[in-house]
PDB file of N, CA, C, O and CB in Angstrom:
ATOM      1  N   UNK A   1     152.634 140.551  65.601  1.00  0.00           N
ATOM      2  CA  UNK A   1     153.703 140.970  66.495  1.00  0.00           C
ATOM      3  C   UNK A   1     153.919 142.474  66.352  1.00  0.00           C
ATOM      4  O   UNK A   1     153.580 143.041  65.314  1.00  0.00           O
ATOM      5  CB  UNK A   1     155.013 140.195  66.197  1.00  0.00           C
ATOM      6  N   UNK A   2     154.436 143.087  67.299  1.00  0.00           N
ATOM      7  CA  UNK A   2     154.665 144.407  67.580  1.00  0.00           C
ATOM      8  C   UNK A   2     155.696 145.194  67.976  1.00  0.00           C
ATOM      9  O   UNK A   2     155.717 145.076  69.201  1.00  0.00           O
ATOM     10  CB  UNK A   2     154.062 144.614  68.215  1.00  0.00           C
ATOM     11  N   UNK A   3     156.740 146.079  67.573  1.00  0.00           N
ATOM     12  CA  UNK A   3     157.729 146.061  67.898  1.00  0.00           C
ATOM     13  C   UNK A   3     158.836 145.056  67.836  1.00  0.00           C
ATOM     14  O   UNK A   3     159.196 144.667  66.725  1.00  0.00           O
ATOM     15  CB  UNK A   3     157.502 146.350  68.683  1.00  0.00           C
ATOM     16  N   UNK A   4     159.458 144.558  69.001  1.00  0.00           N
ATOM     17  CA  UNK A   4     160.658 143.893  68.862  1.00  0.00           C
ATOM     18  C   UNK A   4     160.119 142.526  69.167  1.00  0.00           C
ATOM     19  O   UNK A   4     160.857 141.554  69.331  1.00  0.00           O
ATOM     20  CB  UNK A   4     161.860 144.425  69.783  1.00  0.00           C
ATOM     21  N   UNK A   5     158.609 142.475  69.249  1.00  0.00           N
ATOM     22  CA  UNK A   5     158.319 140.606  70.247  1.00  0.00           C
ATOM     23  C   UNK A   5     157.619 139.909  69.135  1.00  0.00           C
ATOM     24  O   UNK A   5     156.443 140.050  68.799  1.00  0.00           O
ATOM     25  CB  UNK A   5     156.918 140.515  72.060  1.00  0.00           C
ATOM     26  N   UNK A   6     158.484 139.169  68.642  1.00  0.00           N
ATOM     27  CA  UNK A   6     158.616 137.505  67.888  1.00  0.00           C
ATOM     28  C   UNK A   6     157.198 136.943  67.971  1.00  0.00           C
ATOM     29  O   UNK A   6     156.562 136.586  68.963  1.00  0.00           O
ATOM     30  CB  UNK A   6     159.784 136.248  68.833  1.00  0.00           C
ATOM     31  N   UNK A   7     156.775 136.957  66.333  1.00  0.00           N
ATOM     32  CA  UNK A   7     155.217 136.251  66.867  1.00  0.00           C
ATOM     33  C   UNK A   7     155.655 134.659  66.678  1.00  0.00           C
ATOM     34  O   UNK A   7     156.401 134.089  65.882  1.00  0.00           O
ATOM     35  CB  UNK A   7     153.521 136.745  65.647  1.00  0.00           C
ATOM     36  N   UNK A   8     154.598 134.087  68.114  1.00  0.00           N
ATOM     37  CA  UNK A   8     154.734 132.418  67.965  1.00  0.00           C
ATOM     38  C   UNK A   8     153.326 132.155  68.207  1.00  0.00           C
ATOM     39  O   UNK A   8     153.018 131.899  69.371  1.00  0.00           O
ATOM     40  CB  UNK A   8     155.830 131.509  69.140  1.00  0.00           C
ATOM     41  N   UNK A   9     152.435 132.170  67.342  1.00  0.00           N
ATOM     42  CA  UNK A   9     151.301 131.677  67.167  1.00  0.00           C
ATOM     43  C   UNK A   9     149.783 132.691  67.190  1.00  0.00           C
ATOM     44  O   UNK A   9     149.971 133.598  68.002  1.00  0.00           O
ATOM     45  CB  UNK A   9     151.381 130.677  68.161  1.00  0.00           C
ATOM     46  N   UNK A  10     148.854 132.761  66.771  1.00  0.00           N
ATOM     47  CA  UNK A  10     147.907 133.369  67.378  1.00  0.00           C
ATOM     48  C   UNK A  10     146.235 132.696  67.688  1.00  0.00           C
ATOM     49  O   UNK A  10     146.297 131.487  67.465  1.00  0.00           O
ATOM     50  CB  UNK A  10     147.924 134.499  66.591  1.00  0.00           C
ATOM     51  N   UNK A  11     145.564 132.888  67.892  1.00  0.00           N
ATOM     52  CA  UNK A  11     144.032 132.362  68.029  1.00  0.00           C
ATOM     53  C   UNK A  11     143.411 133.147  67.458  1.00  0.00           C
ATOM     54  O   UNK A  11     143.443 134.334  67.781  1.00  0.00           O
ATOM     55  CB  UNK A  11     143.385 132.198  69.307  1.00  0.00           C
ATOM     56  N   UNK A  12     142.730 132.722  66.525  1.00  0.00           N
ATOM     57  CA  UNK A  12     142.253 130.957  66.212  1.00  0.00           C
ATOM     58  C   UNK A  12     143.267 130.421  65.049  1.00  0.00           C
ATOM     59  O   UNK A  12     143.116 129.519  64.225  1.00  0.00           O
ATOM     60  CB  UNK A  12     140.336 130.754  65.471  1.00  0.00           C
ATOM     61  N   UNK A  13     143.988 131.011  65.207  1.00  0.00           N
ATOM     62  CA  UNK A  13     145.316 130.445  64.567  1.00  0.00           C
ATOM     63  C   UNK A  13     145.746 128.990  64.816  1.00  0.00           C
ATOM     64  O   UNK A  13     146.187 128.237  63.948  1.00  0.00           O
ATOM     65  CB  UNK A  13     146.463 131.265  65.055  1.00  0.00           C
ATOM     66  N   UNK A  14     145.526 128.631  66.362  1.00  0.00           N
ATOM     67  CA  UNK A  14     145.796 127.442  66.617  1.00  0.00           C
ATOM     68  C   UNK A  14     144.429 126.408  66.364  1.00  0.00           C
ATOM     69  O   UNK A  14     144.484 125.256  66.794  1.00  0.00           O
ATOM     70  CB  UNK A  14     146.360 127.487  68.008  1.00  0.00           C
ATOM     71  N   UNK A  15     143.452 126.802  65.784  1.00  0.00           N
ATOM     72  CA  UNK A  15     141.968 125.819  65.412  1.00  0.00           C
ATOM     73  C   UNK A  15     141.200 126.259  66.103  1.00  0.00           C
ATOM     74  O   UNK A  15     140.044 126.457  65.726  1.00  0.00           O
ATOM     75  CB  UNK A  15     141.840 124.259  65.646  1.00  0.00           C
ATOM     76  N   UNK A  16     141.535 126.480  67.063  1.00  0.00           N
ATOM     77  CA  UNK A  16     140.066 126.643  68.484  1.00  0.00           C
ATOM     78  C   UNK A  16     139.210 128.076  67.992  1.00  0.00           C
ATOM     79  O   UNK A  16     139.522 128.909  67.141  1.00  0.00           O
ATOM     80  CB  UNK A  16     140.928 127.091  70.704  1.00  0.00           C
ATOM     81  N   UNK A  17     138.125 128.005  68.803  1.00  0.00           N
ATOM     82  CA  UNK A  17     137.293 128.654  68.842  1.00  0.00           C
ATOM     83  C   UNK A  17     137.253 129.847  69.739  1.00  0.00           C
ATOM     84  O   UNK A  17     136.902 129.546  70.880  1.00  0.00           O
ATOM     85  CB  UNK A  17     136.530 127.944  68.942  1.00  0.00           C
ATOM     86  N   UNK A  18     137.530 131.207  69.542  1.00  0.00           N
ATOM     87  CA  UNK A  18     138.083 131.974  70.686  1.00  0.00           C
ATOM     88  C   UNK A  18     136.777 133.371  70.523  1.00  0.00           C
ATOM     89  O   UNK A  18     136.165 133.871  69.579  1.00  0.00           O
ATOM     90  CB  UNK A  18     140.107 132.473  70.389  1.00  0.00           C
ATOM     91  N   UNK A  19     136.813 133.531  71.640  1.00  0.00           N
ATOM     92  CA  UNK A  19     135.752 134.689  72.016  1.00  0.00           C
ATOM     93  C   UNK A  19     136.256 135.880  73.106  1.00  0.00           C
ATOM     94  O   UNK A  19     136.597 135.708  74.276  1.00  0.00           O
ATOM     95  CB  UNK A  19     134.402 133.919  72.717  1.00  0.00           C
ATOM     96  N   UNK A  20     136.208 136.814  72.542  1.00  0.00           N
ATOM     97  CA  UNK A  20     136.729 138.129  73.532  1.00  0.00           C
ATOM     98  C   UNK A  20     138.672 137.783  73.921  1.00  0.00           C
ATOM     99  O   UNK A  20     138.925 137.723  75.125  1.00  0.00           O
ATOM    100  CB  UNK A  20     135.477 138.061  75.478  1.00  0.00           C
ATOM    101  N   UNK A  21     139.525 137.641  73.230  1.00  0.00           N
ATOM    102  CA  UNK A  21     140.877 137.626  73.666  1.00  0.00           C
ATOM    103  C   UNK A  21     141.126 139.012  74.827  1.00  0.00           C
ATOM    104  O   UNK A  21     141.392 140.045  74.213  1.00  0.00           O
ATOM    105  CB  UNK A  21     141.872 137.721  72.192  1.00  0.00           C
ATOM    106  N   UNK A  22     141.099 139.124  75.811  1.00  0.00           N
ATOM    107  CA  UNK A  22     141.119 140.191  77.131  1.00  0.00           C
ATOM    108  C   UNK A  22     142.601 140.653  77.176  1.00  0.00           C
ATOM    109  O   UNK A  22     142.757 141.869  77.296  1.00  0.00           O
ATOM    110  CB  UNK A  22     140.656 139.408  78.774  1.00  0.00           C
ATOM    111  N   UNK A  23     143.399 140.100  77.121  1.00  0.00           N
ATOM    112  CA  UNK A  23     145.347 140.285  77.070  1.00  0.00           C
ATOM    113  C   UNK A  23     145.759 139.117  76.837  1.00  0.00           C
ATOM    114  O   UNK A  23     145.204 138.031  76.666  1.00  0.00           O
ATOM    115  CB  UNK A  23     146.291 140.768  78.537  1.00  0.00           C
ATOM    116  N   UNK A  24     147.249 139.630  76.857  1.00  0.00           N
ATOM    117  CA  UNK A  24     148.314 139.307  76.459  1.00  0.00           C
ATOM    118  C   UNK A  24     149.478 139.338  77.508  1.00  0.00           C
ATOM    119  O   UNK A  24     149.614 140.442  78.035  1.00  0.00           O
ATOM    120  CB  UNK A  24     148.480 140.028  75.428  1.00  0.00           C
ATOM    121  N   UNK A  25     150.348 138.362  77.926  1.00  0.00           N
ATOM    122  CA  UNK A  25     151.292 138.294  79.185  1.00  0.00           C
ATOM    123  C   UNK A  25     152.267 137.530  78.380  1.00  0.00           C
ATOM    124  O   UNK A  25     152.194 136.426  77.840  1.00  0.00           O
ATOM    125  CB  UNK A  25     150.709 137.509  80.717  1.00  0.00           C
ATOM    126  N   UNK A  26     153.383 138.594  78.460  1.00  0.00           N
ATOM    127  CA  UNK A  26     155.026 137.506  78.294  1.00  0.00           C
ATOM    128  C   UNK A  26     155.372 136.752  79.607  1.00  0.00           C
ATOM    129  O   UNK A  26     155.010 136.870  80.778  1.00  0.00           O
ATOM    130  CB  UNK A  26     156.676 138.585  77.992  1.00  0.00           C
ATOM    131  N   UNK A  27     156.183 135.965  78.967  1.00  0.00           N
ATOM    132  CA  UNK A  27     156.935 134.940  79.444  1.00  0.00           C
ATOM    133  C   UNK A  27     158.307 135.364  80.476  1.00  0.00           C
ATOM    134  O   UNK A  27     158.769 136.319  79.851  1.00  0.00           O
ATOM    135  CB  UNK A  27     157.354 134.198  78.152  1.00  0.00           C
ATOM    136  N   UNK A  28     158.853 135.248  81.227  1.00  0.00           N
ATOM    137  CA  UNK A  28     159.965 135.771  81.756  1.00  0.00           C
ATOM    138  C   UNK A  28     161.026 136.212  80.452  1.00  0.00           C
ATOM    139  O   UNK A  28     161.573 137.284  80.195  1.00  0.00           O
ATOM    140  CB  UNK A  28     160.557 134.657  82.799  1.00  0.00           C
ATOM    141  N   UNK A  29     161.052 134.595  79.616  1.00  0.00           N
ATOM    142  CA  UNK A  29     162.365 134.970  79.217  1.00  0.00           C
ATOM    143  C   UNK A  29     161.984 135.645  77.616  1.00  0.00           C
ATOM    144  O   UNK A  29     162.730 135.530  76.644  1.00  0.00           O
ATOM    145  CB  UNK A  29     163.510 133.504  79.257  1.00  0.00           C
ATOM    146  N   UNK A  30     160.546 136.418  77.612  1.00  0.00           N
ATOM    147  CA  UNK A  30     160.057 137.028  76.878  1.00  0.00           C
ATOM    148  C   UNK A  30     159.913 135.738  75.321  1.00  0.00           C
ATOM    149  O   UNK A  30     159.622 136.259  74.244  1.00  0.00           O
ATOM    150  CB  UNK A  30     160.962 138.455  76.884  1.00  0.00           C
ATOM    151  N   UNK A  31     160.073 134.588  75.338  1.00  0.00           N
ATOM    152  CA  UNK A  31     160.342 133.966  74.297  1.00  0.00           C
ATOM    153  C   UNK A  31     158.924 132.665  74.025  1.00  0.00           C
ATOM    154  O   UNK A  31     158.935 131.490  73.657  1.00  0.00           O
ATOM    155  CB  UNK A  31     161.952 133.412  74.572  1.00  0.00           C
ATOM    156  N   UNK A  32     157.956 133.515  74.381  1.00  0.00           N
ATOM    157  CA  UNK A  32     156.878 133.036  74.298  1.00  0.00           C
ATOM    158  C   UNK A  32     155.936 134.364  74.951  1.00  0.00           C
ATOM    159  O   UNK A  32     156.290 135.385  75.541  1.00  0.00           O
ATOM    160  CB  UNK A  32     156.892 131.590  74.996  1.00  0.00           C
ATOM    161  N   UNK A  33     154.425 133.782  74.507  1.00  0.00           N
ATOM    162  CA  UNK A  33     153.450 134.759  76.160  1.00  0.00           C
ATOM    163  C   UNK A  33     152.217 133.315  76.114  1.00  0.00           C
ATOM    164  O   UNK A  33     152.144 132.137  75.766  1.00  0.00           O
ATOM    165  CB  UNK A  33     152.199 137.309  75.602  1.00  0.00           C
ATOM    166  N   UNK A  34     151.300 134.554  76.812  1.00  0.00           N
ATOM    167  CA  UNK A  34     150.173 133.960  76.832  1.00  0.00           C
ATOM    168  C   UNK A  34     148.685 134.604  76.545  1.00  0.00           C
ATOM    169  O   UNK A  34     148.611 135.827  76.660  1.00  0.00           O
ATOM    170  CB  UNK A  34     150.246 133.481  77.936  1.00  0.00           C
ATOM    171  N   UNK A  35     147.732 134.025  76.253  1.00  0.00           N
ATOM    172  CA  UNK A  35     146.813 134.865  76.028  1.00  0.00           C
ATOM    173  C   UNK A  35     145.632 134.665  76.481  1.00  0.00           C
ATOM    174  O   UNK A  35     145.158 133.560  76.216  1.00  0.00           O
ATOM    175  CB  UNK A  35     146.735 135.052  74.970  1.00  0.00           C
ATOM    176  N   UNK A  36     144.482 135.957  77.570  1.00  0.00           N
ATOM    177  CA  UNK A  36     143.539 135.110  77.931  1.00  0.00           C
ATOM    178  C   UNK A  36     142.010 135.207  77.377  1.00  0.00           C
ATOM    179  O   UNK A  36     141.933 136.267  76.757  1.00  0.00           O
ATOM    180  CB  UNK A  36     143.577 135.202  79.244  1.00  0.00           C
ATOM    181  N   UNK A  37     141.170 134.743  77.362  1.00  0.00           N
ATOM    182  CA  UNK A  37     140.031 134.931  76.992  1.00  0.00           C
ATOM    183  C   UNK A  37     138.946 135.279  77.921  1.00  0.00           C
ATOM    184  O   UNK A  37     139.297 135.039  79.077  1.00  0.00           O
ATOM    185  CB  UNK A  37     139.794 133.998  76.390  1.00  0.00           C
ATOM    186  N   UNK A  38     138.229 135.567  77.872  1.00  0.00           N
ATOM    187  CA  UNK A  38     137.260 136.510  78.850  1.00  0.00           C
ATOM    188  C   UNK A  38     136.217 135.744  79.394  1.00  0.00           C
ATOM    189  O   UNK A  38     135.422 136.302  80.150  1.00  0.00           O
ATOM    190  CB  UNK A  38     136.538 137.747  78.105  1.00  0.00           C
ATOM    191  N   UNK A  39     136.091 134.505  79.117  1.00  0.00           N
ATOM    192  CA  UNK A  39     136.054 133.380  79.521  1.00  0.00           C
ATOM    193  C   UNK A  39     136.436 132.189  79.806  1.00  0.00           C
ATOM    194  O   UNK A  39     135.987 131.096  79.463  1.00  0.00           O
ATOM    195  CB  UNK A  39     135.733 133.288  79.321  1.00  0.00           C
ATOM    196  N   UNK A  40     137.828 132.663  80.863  1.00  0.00           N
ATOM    197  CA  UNK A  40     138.775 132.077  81.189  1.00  0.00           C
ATOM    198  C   UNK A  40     139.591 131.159  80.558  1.00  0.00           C
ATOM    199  O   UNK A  40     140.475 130.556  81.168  1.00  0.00           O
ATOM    200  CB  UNK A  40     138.482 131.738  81.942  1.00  0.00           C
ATOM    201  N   UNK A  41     139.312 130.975  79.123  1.00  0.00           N
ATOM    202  CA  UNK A  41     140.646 130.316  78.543  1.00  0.00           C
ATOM    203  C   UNK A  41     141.748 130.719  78.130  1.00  0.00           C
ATOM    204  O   UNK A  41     141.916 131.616  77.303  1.00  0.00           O
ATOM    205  CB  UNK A  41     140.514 129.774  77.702  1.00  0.00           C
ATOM    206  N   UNK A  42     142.564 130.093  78.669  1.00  0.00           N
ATOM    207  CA  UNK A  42     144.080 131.053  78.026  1.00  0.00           C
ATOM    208  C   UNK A  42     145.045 129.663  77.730  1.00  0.00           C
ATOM    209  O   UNK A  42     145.142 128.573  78.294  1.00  0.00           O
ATOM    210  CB  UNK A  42     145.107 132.450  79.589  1.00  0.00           C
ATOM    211  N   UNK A  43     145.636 130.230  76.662  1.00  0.00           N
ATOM    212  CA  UNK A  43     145.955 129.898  75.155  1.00  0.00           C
ATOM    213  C   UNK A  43     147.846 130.120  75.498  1.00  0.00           C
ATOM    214  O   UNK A  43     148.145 131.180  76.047  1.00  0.00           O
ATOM    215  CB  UNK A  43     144.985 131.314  73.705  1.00  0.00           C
ATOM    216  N   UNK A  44     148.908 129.211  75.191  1.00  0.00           N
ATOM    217  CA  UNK A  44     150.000 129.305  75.130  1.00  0.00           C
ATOM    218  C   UNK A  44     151.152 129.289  74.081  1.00  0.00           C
ATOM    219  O   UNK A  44     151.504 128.138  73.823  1.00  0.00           O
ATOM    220  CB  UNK A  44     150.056 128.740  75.735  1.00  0.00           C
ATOM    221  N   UNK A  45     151.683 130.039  73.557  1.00  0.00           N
ATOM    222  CA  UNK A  45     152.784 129.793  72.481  1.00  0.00           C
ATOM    223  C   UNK A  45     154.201 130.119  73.121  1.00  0.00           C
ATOM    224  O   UNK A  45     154.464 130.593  74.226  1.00  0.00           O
ATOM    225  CB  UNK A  45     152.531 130.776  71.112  1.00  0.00           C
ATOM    226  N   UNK A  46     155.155 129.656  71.928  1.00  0.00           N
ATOM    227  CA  UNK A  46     156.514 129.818  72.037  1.00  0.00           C
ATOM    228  C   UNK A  46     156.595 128.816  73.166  1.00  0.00           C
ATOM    229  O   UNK A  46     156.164 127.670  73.290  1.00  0.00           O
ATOM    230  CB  UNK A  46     157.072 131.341  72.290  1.00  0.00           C
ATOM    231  N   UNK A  47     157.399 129.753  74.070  1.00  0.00           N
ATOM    232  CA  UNK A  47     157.913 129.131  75.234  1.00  0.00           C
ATOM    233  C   UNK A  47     157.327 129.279  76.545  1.00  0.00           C
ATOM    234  O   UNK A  47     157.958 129.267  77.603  1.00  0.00           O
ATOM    235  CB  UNK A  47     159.097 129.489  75.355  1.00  0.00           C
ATOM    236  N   UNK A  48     156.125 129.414  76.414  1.00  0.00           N
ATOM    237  CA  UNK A  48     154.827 129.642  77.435  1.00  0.00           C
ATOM    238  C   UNK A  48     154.528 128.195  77.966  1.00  0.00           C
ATOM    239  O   UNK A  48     154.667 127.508  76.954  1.00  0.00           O
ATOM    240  CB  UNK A  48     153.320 130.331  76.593  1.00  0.00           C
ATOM    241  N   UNK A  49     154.160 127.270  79.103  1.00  0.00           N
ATOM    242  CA  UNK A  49     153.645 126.291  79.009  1.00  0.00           C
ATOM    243  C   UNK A  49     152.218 126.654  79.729  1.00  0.00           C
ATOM    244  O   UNK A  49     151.909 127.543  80.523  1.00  0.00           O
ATOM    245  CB  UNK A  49     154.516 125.245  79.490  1.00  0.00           C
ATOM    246  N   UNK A  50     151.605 125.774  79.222  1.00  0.00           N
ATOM    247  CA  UNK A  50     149.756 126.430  79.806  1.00  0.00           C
ATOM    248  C   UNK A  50     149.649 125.036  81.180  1.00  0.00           C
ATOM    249  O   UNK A  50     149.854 123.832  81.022  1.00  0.00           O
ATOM    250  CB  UNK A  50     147.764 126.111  77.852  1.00  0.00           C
ATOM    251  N   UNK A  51     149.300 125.703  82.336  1.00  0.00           N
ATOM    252  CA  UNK A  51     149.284 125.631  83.721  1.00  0.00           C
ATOM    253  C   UNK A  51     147.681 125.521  83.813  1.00  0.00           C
ATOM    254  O   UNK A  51     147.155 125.389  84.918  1.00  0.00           O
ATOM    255  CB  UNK A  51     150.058 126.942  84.525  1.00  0.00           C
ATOM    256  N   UNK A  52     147.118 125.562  82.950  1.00  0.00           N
ATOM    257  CA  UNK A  52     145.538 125.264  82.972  1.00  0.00           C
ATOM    258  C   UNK A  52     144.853 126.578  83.034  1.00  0.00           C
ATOM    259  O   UNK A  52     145.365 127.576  83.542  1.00  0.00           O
ATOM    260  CB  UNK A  52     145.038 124.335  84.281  1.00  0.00           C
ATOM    261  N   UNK A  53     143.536 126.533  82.433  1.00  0.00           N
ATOM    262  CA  UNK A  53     142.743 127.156  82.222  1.00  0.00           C
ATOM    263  C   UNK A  53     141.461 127.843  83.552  1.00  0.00           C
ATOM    264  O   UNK A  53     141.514 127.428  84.710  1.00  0.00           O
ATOM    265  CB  UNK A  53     142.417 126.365  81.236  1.00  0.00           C
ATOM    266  N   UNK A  54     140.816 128.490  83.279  1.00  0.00           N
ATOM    267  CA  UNK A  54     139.320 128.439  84.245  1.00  0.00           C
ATOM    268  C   UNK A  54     138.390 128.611  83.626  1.00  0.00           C
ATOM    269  O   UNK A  54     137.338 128.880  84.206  1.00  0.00           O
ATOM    270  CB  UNK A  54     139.052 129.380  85.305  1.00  0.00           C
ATOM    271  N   UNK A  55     138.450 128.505  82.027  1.00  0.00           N
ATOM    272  CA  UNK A  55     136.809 128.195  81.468  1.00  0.00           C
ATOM    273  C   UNK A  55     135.691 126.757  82.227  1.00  0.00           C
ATOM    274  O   UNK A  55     135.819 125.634  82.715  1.00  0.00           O
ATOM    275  CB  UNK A  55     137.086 127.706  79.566  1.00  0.00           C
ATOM    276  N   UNK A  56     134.840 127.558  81.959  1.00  0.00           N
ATOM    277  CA  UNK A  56     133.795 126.761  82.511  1.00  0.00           C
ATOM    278  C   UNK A  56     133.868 126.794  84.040  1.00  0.00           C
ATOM    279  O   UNK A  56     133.044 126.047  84.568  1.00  0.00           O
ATOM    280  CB  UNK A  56     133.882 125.335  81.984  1.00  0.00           C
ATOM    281  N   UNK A  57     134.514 127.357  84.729  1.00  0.00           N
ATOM    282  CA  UNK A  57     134.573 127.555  86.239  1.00  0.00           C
ATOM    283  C   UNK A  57     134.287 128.789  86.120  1.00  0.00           C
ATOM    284  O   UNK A  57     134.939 129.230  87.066  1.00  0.00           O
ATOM    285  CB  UNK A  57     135.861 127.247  87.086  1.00  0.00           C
ATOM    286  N   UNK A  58     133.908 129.470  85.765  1.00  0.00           N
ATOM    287  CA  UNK A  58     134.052 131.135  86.249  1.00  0.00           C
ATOM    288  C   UNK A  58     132.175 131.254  85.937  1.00  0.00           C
ATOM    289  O   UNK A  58     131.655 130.654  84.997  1.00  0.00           O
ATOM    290  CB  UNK A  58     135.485 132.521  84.862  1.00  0.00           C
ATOM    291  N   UNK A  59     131.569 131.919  86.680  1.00  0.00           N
ATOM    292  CA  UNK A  59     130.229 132.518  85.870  1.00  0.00           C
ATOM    293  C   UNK A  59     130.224 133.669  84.894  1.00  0.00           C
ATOM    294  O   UNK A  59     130.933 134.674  84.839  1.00  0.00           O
ATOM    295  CB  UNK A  59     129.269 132.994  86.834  1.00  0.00           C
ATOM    296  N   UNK A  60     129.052 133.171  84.009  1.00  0.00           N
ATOM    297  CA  UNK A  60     129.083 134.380  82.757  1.00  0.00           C
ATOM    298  C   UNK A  60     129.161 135.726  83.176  1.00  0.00           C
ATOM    299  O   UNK A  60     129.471 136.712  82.509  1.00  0.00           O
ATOM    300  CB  UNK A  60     127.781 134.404  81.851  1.00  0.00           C
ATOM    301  N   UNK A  61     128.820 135.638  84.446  1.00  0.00           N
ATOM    302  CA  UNK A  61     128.431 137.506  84.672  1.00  0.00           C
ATOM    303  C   UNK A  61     129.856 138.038  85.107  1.00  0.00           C
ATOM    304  O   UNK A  61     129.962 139.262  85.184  1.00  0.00           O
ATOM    305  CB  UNK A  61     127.036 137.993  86.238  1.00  0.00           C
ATOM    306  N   UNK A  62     131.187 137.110  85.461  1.00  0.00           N
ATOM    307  CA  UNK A  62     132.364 137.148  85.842  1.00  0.00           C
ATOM    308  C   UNK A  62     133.645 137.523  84.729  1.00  0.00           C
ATOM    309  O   UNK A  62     134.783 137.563  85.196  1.00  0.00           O
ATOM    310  CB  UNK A  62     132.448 135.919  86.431  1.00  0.00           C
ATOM    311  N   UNK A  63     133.509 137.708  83.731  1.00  0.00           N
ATOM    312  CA  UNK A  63     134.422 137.733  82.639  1.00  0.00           C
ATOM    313  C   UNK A  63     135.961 137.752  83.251  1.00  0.00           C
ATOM    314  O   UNK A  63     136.307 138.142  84.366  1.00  0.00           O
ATOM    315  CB  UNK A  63     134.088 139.041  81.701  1.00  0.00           C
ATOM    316  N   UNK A  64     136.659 137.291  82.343  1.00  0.00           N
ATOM    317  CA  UNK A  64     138.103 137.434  82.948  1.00  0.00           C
ATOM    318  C   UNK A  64     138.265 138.719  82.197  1.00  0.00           C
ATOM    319  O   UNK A  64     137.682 138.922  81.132  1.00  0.00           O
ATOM    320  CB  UNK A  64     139.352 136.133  82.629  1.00  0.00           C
ATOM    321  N   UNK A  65     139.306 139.845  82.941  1.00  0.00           N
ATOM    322  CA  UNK A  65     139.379 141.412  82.222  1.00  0.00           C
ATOM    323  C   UNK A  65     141.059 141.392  81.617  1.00  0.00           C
ATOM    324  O   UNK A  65     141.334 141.699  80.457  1.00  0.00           O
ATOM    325  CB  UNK A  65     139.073 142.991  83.676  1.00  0.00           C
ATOM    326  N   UNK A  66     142.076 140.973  82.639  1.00  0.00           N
ATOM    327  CA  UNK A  66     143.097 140.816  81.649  1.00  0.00           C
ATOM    328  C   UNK A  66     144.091 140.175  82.341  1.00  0.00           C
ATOM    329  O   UNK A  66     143.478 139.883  83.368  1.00  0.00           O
ATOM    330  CB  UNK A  66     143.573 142.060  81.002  1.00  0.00           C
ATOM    331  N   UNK A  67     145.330 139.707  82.502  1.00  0.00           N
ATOM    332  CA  UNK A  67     146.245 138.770  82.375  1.00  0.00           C
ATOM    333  C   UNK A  67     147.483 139.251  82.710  1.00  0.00           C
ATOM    334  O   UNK A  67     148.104 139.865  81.842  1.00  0.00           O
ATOM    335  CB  UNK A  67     146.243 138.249  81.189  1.00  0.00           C
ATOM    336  N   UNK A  68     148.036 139.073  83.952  1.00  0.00           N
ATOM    337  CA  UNK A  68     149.397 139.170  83.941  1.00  0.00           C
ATOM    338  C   UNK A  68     150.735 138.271  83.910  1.00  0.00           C
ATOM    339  O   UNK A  68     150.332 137.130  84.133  1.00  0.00           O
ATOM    340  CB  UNK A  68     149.456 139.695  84.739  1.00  0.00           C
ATOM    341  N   UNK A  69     151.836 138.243  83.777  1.00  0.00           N
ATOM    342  CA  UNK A  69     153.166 137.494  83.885  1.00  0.00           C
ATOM    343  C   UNK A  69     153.266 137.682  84.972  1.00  0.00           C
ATOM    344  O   UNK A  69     154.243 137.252  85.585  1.00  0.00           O
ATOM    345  CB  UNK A  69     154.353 137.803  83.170  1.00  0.00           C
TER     346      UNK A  69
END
């Protein structure tokens, strides 16, 4: 965590297997974020709920670059 934002979890903190983390996106009520991977998985803590992913839908030559709220 950085400044004033509350860490709630990180990767591979949560077990999984993570490759290229691309960003980082808060939550409205800042009390969670989200995080994506550059191959479309993105990862939820706090008070984030995960709305689904696009790994494995995207092509390799497509990387995801970064992530907004």
């Amino acid at each position: 965590a950085f400044g004033d934002a509350a860490f709630a979890g990180s990767v591979p903190g949560d077990g999984t297997t993570v490759h290229d983390v691309v960003g980082v996106a808060p939550t409205p009520t800042g009390h969670g974020y989200w995080m994506a991977g550059a191959d479309g998985q993105v990862y939820a803590f706090g008070a984030a709920t995960l709305a689904g992913s696009a790994s494995g839908l995207l092509p390799a030559a497509d990387p995801v670059v970064a992530i907004t709220g």
